[in-house]
N, C-alpha and C positions, 0 to 999 in steps of 0.2 A: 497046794493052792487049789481051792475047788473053783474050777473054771466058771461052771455055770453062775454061779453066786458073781462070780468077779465081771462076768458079763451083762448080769444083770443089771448092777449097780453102776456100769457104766453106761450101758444103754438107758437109766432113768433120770441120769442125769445131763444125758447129753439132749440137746437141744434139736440134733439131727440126725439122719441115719448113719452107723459106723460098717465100714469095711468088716468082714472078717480080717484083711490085713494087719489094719490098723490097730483093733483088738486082740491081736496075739502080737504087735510089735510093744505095745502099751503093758499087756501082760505076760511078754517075754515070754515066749511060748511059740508053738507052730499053729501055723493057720489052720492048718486041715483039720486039729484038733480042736478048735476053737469052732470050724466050719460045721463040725459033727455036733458040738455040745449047744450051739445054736440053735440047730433044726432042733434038737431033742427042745431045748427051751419052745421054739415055737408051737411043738407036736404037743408040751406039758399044757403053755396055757389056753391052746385053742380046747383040749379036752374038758378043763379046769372051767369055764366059763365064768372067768373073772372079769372083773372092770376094767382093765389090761390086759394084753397083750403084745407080745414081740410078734413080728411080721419079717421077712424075709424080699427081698428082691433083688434078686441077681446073686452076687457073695457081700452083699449089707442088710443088716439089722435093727430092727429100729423097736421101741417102745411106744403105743401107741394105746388110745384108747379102746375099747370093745363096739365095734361097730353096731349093737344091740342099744348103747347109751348115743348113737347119733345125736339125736333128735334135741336129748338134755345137753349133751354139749355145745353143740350149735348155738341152744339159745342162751345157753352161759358167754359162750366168746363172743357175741354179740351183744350182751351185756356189758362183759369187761372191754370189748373194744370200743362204742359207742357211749359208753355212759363217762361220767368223771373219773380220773385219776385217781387212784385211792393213792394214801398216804405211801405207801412201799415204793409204788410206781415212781410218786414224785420225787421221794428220795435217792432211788434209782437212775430216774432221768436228771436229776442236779449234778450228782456225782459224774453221770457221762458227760454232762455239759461243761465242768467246770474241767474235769480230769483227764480227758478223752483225748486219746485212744486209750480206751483202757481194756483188758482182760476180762472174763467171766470170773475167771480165779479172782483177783486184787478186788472186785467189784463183791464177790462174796466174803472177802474177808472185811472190808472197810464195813459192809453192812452186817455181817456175824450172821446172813443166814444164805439160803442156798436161793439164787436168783433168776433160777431159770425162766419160769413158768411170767415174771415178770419181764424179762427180757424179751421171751416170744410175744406178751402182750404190746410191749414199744415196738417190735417188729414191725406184728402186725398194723397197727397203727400207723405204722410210717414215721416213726417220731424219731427213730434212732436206726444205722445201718450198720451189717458186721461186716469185716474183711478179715479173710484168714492169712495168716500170718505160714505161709507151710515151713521156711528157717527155723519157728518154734514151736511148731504145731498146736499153734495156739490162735482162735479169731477175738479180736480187736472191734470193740464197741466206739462210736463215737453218732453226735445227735446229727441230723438232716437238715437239708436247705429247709424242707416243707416247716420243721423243728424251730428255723431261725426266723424265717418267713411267719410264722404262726404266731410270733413273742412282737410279732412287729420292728423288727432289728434287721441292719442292711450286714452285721457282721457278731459273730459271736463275740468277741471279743467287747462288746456291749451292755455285756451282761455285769450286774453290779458286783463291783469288786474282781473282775477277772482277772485282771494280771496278780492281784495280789492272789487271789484264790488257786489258782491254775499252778502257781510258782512255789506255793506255800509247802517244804519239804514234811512238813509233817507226817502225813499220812505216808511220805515216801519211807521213815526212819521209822514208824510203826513197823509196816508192813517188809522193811529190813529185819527187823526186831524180828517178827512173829518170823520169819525165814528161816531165822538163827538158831531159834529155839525148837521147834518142829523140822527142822532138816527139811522142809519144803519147798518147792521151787515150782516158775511159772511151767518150765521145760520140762517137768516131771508130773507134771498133772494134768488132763482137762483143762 
């Protein structure tokens, strides 16, 4: 297993900064080796002067953008946060509304694509809140009062067709389905 790669791709996908712990119990491995191949990661892309970067604080790591592109990022999230909903968004926040508490994982597969970058935009927004689940080491998306309050609704359950929607096993027997086939699980992944 080449570490550095394995940490990579975990730090770009994760939404927050990882322990070295976490990332060597994740990639079965020891910490201190994973502690070493981090730094080397962060010593690689500060030399690199990419668009990214890993950063370090304390024994966690994180993927981050290049503090050079500030300025362009800024006014990107404050585009995406302030402006309209694009389509992603919305299908993203229906699915937490109707399905919620739901996963990152279940939330990326019912959508077929990787939903980070949207979820931190509901974040931020205040649209939607996470809670981690540590029994599965996995955080739980579901929408906000501010969310329920904004649609003009004194209860989510208001929302058109909810009991049928929220009940409806379908997506449950998919995402069994896609389990079965891929040997994947919520407990084994991000």
């Amino acid at each position: 297993m080449n570490i550095k790669s394995s940490i990579e791709s975990l730090l770009f996908i994760s939404a927050k900064p990882m322990s070295a712990k976490n990332l060597a119990e994740l990639m079965k491995t020891d910490a201190k080796e994973v502690e070493a191949a981090g730094e080397e990661l962060v010593a690689e892309y500060q030399e690199n002067k990419k668009g990214v970067q890993v950063i370090k604080n304390g024994s966690s790591f994180q993927m981050v953008s290049s503090p050079e592109n500030t300025k362009l990022i800024q006014e990107y999230i404050k585009d995406e946060t302030t402006g309209e909903l694009s389509r992603p968004s919305l299908e993203a926040l229906t699915i937490i509304a109707y399905r919620g508490p739901i996963s990152k994982l279940d939330l990326d597969r019912i959508r077929g694509v990787n939903c980070s970058l949207i979820l931190r935009n509901l974040l931020i927004r205040g649209l939607i809140e996470a809670k981690a689940e540590k029994a599965k080491n996995e955080t739980y998306y579901t929408v906000t009062m501010d969310f329920v309050r904004f649609l003009g609704l004194a209860d989510l359950k208001q929302l058109p067709d909810y009991e049928k929607l929220s009940q409806d096993d379908t997506i449950d027997r998919v995402l069994a389905g896609a389990d079965q086939i891929s040997g994947i699980t919520s407990e084994n992944i991000i």
